[in-house]
KEGU-899578 format. One record per atom (N, C-alpha, C): atom name; z, y, x; residue in three letters; chain. Coordinates in steps of 0.02 Angstrom, whole numbers, plus 50000, padded with zeros to 5 digits. Example, Ala and Ser with C-alpha at 12.3 -4.5 7.8 and 13.67 -1.06 7.14 Angstrom:
# KEGU-899578
<'N',<50390,49716,50660>,'ALA','A'>
<'CA',<50390,49775,50615>,'ALA','A'>
<'C',<50390,49835,50660>,'ALA','A'>
<'N',<50354,49888,50642>,'SER','A'>
<'CA',<50357,49947,50684>,'SER','A'>
<'C',<50394,50002,50645>,'SER','A'>
***
This chain:
# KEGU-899578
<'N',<50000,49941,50042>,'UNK','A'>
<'CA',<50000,50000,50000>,'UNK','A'>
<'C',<50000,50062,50044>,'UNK','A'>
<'N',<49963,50120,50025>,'UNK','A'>
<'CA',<49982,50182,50056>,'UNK','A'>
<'C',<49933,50191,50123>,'UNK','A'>
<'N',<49863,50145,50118>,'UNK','A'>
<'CA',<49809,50161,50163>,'UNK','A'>
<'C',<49780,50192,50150>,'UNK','A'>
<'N',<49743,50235,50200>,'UNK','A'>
<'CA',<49671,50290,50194>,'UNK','A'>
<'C',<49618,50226,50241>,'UNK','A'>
<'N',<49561,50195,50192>,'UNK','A'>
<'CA',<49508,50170,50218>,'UNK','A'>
<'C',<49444,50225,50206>,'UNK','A'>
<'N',<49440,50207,50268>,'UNK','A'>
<'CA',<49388,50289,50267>,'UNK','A'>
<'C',<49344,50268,50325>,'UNK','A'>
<'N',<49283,50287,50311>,'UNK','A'>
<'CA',<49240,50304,50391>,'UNK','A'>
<'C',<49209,50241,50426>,'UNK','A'>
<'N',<49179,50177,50361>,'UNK','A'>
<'CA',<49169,50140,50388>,'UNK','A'>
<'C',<49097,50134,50386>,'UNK','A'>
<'N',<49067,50102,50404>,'UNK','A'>
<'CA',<48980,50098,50412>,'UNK','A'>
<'C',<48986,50033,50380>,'UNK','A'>
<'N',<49026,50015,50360>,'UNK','A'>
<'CA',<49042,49948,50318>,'UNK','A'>
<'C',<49073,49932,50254>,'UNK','A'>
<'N',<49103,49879,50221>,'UNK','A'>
<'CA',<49150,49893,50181>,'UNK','A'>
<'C',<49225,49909,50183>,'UNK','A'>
<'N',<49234,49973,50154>,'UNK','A'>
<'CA',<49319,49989,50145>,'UNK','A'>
<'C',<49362,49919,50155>,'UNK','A'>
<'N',<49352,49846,50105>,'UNK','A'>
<'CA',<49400,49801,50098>,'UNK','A'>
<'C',<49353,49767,50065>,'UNK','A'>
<'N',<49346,49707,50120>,'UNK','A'>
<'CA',<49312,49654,50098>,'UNK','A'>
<'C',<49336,49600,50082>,'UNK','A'>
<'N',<49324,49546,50022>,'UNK','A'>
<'CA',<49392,49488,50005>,'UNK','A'>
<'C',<49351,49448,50019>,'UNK','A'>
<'N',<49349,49395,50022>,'UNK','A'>
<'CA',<49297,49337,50016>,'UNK','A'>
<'C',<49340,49289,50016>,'UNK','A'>
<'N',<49336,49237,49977>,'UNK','A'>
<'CA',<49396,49181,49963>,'UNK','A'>
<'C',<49462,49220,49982>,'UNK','A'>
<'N',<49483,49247,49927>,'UNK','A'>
<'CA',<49569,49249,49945>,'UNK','A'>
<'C',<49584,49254,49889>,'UNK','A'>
<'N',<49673,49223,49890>,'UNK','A'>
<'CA',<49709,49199,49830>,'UNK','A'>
<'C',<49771,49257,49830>,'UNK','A'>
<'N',<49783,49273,49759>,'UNK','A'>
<'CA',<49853,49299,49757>,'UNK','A'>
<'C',<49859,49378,49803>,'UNK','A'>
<'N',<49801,49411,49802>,'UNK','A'>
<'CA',<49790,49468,49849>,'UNK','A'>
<'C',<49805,49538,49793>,'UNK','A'>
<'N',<49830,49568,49827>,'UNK','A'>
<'CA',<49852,49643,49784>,'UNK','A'>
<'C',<49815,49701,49824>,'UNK','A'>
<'N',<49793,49738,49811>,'UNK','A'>
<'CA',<49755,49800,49827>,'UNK','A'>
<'C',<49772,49866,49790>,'UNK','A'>
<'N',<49839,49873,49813>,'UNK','A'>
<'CA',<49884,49955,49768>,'UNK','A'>
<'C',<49879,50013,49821>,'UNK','A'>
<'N',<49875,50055,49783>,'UNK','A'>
<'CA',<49925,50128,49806>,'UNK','A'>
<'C',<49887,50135,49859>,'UNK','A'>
<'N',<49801,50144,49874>,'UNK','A'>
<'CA',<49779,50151,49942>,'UNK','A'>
<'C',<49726,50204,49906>,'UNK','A'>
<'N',<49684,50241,49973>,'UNK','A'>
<'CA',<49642,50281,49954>,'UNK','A'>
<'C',<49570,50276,50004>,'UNK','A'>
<'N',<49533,50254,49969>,'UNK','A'>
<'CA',<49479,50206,50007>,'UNK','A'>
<'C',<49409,50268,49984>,'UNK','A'>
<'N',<49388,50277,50039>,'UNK','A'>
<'CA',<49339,50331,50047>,'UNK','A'>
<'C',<49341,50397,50054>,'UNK','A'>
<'N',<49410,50423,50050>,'UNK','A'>
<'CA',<49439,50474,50036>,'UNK','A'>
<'C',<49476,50489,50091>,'UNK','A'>
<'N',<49495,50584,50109>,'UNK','A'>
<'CA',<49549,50586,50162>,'UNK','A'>
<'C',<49606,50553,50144>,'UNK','A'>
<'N',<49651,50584,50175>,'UNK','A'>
<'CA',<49724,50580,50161>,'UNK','A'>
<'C',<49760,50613,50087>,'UNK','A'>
<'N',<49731,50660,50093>,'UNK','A'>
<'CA',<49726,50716,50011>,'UNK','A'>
<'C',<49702,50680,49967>,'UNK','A'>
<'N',<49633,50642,49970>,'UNK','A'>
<'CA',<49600,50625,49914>,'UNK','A'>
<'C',<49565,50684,49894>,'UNK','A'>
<'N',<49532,50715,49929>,'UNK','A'>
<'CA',<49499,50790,49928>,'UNK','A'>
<'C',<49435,50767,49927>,'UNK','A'>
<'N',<49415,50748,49997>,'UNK','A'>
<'CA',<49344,50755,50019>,'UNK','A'>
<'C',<49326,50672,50051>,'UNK','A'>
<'N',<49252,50667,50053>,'UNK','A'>
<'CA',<49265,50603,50068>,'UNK','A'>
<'C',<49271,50579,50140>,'UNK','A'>
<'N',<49286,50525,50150>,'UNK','A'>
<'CA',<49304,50490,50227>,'UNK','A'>
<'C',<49253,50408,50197>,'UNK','A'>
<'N',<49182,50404,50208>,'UNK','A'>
<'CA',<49132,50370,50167>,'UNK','A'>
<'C',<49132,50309,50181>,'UNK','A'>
<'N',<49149,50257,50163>,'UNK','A'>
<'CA',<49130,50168,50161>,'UNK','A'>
<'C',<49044,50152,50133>,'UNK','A'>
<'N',<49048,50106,50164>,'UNK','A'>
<'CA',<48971,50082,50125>,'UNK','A'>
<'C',<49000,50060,50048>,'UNK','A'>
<'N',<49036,50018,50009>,'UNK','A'>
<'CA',<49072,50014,49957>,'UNK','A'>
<'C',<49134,50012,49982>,'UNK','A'>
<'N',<49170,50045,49915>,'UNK','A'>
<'CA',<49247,50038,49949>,'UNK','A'>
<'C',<49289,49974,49944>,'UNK','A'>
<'N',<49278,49942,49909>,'UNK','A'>
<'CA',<49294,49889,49898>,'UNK','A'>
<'C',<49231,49802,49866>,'UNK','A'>
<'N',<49220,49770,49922>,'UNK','A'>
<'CA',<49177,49730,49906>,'UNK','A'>
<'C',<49210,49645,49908>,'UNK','A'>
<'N',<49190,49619,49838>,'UNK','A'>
<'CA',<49235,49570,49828>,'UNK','A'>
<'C',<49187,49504,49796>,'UNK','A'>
<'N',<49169,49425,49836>,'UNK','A'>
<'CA',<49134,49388,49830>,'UNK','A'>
<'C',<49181,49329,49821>,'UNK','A'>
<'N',<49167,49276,49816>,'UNK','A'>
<'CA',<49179,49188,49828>,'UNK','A'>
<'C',<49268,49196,49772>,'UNK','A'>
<'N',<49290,49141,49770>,'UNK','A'>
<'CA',<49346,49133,49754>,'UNK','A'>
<'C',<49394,49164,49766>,'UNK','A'>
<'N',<49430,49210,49710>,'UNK','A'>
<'CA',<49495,49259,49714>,'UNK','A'>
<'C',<49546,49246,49651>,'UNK','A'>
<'N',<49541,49201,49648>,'UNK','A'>
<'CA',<49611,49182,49600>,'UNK','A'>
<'C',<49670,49230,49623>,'UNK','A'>
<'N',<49693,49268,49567>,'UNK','A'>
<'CA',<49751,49312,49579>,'UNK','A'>
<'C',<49753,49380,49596>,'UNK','A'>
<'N',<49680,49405,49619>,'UNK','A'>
<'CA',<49669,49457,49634>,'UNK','A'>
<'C',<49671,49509,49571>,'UNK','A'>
<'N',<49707,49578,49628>,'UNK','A'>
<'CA',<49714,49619,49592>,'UNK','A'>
<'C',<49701,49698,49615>,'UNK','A'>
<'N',<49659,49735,49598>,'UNK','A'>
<'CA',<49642,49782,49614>,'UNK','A'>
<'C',<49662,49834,49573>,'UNK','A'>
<'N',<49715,49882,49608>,'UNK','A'>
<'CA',<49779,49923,49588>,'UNK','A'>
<'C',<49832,49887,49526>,'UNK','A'>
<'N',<49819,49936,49457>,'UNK','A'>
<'CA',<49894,49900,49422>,'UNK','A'>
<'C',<49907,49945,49378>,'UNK','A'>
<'N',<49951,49917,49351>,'UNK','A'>
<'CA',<49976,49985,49284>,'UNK','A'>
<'C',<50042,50012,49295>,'UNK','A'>
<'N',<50085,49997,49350>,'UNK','A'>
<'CA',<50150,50017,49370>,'UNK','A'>
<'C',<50124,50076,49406>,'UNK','A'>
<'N',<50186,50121,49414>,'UNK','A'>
<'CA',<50176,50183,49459>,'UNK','A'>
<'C',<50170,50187,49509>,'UNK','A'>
<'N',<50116,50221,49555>,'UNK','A'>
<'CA',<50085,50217,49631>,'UNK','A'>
<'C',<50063,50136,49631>,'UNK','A'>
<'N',<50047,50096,49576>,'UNK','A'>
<'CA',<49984,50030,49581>,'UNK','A'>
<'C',<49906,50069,49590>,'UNK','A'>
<'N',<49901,50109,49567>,'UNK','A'>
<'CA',<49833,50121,49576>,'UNK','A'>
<'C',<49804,50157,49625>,'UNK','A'>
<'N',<49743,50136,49643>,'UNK','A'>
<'CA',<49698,50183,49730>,'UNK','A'>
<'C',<49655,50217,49696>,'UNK','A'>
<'N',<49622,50247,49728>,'UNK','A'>
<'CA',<49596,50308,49720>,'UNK','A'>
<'C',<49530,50273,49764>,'UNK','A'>
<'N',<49482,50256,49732>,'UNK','A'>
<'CA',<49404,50216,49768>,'UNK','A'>
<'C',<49357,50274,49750>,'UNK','A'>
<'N',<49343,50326,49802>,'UNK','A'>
<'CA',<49307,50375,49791>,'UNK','A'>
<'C',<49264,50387,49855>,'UNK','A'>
<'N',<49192,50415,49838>,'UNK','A'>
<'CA',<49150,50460,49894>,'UNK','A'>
<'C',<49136,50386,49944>,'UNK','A'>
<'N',<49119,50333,49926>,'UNK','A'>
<'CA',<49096,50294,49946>,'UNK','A'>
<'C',<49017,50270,49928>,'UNK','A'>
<'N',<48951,50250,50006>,'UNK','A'>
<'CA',<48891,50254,50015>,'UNK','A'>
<'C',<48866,50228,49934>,'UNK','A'>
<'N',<48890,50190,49917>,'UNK','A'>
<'CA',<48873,50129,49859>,'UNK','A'>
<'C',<48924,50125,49799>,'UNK','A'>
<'N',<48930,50052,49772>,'UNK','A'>
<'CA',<48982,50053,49729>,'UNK','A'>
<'C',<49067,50069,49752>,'UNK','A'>
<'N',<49088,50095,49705>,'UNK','A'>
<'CA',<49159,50129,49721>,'UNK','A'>
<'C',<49194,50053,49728>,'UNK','A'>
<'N',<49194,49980,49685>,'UNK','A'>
<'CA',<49210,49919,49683>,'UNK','A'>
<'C',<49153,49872,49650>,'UNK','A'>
<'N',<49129,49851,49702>,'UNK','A'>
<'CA',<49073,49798,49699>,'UNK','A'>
<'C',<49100,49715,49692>,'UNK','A'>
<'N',<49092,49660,49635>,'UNK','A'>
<'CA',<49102,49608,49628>,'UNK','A'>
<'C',<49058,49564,49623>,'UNK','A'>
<'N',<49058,49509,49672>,'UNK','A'>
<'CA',<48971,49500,49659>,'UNK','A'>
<'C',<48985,49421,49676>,'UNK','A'>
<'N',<48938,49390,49625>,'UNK','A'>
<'CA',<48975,49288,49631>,'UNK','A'>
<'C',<49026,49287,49660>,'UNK','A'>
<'N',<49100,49306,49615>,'UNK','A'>
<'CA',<49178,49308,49622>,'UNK','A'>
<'C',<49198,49239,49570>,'UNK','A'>
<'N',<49243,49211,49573>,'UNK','A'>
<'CA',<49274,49178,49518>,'UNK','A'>
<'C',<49333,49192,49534>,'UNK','A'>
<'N',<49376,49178,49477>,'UNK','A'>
<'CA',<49461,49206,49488>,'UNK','A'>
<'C',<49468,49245,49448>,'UNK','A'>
<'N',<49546,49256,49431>,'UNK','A'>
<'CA',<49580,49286,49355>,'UNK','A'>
<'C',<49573,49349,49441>,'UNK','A'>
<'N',<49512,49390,49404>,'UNK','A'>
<'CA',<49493,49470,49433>,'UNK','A'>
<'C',<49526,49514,49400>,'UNK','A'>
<'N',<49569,49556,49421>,'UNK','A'>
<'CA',<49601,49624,49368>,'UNK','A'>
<'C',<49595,49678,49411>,'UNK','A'>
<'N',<49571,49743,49376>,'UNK','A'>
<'CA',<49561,49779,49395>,'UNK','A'>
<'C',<49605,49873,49343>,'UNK','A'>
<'N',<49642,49864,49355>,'UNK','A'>
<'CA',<49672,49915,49325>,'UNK','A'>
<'C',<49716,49980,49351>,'UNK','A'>
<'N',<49721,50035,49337>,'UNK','A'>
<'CA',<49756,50097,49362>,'UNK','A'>
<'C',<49731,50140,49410>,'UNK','A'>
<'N',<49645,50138,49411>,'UNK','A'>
<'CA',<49628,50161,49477>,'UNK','A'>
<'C',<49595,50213,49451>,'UNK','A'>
<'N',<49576,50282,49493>,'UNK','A'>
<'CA',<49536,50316,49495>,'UNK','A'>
<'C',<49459,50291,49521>,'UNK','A'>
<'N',<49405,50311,49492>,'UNK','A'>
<'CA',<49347,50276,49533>,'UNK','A'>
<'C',<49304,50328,49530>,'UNK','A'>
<'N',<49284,50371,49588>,'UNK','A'>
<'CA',<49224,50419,49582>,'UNK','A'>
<'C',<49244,50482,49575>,'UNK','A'>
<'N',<49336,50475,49565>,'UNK','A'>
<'CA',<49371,50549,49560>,'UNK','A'>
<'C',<49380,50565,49606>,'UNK','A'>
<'N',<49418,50640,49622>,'UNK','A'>
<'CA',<49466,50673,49674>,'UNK','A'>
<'C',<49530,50637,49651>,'UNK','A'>
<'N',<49578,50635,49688>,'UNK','A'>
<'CA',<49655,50617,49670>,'UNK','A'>
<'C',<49682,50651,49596>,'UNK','A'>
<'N',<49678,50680,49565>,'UNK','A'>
<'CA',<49685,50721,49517>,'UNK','A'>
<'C',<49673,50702,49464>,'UNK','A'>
<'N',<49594,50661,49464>,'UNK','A'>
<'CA',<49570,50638,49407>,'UNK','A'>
<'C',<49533,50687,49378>,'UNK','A'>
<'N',<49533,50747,49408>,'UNK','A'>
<'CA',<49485,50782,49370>,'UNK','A'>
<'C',<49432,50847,49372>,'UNK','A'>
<'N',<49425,50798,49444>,'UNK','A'>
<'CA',<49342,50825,49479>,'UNK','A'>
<'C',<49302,50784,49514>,'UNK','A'>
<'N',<49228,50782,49490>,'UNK','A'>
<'CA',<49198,50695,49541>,'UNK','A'>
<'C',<49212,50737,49624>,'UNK','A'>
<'N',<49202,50660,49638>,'UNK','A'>
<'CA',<49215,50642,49693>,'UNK','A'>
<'C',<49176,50585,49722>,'UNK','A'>
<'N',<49094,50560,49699>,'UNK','A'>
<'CA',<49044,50518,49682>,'UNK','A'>
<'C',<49061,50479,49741>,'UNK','A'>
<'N',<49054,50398,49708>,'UNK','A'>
<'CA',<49032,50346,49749>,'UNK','A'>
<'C',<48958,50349,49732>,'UNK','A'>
<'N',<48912,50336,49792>,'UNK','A'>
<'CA',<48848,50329,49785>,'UNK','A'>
<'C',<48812,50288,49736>,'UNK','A'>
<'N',<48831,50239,49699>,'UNK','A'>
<'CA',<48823,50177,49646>,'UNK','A'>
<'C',<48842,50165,49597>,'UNK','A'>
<'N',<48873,50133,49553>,'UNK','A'>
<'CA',<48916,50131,49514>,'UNK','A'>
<'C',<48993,50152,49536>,'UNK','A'>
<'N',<49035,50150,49493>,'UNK','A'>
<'CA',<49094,50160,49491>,'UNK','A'>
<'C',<49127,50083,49521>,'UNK','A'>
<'N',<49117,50026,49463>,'UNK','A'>
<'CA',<49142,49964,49443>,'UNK','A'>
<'C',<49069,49934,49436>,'UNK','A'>
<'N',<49020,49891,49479>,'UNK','A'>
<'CA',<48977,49845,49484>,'UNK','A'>
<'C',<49011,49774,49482>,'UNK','A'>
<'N',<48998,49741,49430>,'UNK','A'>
<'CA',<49016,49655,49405>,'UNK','A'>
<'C',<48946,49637,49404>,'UNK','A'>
<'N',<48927,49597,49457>,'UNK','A'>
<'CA',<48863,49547,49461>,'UNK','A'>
<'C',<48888,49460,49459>,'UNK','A'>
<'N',<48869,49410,49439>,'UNK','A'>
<'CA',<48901,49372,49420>,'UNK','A'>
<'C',<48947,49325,49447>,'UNK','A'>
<'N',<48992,49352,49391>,'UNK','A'>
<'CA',<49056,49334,49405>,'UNK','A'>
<'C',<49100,49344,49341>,'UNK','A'>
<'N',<49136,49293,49319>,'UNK','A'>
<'CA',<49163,49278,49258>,'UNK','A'>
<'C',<49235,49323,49270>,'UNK','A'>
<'N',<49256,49307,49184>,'UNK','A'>
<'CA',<49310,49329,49164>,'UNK','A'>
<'C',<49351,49396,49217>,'UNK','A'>
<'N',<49305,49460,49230>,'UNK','A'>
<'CA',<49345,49491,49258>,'UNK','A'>
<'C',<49369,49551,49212>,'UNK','A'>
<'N',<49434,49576,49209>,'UNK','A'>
<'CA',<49470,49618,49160>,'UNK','A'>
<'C',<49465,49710,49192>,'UNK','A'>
<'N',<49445,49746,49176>,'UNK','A'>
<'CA',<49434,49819,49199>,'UNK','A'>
<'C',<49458,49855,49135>,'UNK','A'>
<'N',<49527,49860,49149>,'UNK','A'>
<'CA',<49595,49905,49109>,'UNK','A'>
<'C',<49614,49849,49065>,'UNK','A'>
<'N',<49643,49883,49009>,'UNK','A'>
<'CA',<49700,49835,48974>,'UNK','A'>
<'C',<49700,49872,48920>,'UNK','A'>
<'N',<49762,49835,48866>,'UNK','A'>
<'CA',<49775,49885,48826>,'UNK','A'>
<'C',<49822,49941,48821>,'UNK','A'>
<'N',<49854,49937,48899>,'UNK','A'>
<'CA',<49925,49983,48884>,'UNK','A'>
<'C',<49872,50054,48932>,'UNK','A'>
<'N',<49893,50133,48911>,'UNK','A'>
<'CA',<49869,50177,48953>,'UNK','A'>
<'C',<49882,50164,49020>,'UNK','A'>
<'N',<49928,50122,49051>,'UNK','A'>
<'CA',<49948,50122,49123>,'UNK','A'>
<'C',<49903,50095,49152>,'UNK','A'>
<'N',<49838,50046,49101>,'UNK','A'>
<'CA',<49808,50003,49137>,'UNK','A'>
<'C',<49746,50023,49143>,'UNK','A'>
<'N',<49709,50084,49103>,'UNK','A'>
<'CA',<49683,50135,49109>,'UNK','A'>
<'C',<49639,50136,49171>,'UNK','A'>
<'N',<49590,50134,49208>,'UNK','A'>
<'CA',<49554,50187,49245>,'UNK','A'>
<'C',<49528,50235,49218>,'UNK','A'>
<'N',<49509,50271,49277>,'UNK','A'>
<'CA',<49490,50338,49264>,'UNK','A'>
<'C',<49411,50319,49288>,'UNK','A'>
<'N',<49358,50334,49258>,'UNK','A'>
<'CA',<49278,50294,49292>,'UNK','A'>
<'C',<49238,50374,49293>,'UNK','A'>
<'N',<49241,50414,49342>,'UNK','A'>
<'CA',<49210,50474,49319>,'UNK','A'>
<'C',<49166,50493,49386>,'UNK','A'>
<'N',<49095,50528,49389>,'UNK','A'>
<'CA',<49091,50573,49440>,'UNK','A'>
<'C',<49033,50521,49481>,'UNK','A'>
<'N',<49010,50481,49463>,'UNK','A'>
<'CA',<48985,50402,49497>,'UNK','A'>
<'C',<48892,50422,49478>,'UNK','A'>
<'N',<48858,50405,49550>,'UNK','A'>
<'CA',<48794,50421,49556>,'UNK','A'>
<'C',<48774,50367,49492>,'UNK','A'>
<'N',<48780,50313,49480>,'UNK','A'>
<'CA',<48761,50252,49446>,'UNK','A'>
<'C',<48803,50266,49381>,'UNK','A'>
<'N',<48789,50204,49353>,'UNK','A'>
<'CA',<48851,50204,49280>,'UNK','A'>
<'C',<48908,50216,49320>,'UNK','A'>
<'N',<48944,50204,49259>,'UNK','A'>
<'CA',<49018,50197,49271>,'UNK','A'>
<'C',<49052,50135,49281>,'UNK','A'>
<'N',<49039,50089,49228>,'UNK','A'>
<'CA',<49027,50000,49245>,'UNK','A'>
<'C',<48970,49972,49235>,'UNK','A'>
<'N',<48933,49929,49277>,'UNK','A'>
<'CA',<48886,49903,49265>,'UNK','A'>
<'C',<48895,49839,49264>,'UNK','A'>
<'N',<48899,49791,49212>,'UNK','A'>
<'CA',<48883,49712,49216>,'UNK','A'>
<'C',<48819,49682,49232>,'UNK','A'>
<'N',<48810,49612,49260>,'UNK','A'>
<'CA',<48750,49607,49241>,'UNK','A'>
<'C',<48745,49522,49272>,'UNK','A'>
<'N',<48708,49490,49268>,'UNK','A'>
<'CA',<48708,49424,49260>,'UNK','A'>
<'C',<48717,49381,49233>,'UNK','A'>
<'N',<48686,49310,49202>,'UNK','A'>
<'CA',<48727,49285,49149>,'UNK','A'>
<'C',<48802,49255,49159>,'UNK','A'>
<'N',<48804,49233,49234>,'UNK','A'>
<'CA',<48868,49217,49249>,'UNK','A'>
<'C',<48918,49278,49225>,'UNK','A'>
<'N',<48932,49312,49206>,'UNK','A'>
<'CA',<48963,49373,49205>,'UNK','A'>
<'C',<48991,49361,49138>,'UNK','A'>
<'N',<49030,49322,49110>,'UNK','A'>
<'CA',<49074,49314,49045>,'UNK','A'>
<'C',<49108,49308,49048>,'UNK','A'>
<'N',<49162,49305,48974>,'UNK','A'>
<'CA',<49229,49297,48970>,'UNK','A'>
<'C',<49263,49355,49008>,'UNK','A'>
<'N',<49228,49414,49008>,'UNK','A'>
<'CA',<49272,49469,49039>,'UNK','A'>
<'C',<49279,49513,48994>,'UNK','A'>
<'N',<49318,49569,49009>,'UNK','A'>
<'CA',<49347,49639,48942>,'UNK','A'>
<'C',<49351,49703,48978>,'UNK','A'>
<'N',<49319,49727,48944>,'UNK','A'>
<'CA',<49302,49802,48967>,'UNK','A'>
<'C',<49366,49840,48909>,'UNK','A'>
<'N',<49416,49853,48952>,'UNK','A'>
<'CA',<49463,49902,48890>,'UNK','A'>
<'C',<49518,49948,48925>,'UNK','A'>
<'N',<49525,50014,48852>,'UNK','A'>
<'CA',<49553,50041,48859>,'UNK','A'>
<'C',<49552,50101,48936>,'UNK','A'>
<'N',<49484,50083,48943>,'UNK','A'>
<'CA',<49459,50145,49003>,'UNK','A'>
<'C',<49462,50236,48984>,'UNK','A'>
<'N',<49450,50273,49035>,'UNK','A'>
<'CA',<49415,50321,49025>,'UNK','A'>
<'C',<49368,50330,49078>,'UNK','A'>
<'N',<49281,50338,49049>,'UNK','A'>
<'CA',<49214,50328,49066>,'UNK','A'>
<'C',<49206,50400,49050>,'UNK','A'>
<'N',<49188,50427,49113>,'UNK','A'>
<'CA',<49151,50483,49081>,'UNK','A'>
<'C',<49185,50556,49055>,'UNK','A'>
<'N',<49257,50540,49077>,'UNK','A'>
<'CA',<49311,50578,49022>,'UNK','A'>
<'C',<49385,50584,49094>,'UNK','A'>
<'N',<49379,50634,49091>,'UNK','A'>
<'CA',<49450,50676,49142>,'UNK','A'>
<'C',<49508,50633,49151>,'UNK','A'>
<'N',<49553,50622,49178>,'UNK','A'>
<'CA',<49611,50584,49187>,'UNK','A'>
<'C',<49650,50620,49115>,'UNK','A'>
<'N',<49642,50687,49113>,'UNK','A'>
<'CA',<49690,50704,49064>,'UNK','A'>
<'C',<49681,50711,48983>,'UNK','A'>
<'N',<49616,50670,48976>,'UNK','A'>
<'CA',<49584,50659,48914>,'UNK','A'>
<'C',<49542,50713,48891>,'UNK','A'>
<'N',<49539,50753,48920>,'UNK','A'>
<'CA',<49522,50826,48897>,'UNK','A'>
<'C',<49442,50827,48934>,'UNK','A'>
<'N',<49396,50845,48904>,'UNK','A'>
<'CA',<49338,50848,48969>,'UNK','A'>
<'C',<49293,50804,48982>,'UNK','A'>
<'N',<49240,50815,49003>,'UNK','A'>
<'CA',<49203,50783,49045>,'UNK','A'>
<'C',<49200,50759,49108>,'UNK','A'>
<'N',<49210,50715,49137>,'UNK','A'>
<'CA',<49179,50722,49218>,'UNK','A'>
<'C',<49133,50651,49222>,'UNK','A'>
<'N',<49066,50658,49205>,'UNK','A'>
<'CA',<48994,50614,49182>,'UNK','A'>
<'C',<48980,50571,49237>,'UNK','A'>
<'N',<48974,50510,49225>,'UNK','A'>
<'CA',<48930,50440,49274>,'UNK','A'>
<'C',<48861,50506,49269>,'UNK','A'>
<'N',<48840,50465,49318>,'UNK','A'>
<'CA',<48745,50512,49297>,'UNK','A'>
<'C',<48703,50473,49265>,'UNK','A'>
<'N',<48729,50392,49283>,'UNK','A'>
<'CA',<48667,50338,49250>,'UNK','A'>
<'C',<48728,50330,49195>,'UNK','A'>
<'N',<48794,50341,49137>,'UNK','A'>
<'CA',<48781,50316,49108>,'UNK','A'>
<'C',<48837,50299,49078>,'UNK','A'>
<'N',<48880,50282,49062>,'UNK','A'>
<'CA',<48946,50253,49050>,'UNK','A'>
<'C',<48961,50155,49064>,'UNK','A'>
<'N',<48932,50124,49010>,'UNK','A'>
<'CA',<48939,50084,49048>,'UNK','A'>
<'C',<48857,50022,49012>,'UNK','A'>
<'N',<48841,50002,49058>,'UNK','A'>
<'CA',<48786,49958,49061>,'UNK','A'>
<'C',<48794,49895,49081>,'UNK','A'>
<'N',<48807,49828,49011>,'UNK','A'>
<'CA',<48769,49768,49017>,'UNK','A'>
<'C',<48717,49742,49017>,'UNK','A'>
<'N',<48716,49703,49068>,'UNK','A'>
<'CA',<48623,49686,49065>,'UNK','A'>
<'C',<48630,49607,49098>,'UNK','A'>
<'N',<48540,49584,49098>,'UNK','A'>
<'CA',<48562,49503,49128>,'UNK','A'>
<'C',<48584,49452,49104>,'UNK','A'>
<'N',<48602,49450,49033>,'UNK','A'>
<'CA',<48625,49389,49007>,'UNK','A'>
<'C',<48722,49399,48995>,'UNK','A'>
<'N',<48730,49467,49026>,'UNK','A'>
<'CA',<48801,49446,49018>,'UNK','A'>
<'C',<48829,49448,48971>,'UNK','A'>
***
């Protein structure tokens, strides 16, 4: 918890087979502020088997701040595993309420089942704003049994406002 991944010509945090992994309270593409960016190729890129994985959270200081990264802000791509993805800023400034563009989507799911992006409680909430691409993009037929809820796409941390995907809010495609 409490990293600045920044400045890579690569990915911010790459998983590939891992079990039971938590990914809180970090700020991946971003300075230290969460101002300006410090650029990853994606900030977070996640493949093969991840049972348990969890990217941020709905408790306080669970969520990172995945902003101003080359590509997707969190790229999932042929993952299996109970995937959760909740409490994060994606494409914002720290604030929530000025972009701060990842080059791609916000949240890219290519196939890969049952992954969860928010919940029903506000804590579990992202914030998906400011993103060259949609905001979530699904796509593949492998890509089921997952739930898109209780986000804000497109819409300020503080409910109030705009701050717009450019491609889109959110886009299934592919069979999913």
């Amino acid at each position: 918890e409490g990293n600045v991944i920044g400045g890579s010509f690569d990915q911010g945090i790459y998983l590939a087979n891992t079990a039971q992994t938590q990914i809180r309270g970090n700020r991946i593409g971003t300075n230290p502020a969460g101002s300006a960016k410090s650029v990853n190729n994606h900030g977070v890129f996640v493949t093969g088997s991840n049972p348990g994985l969890q990217i941020g959270g709905p408790e306080a200081g669970d969520g990172n701040l995945i902003s101003g990264n080359n590509s997707d802000g969190i790229r999932v791509s042929s993952a299996t595993g109970a995937i959760v993805i909740q409490g994060n800023l994606v494409g914002t400034d720290a604030t929530g309420m000025v972009a701060l563009a990842n080059g791609g989507s916000g949240i890219y799911v290519s196939q890969s089942p049952g992954v969860l992006i928010g919940g029903a409680s506000a804590a579990a909430r992202n914030v998906i704003g400011g993103n060259t691409g949609p905001g979530i993009w699904v796509t593949g037929g492998a890509s089921t049994g997952g739930m898109i809820q209780g986000n804000y796409i497109g819409v300020r941390a503080d409910g109030q406002g705009g701050i717009a995907n450019a491609s889109g809010g959110v886009l299934v495609d592919g069979g999913a």
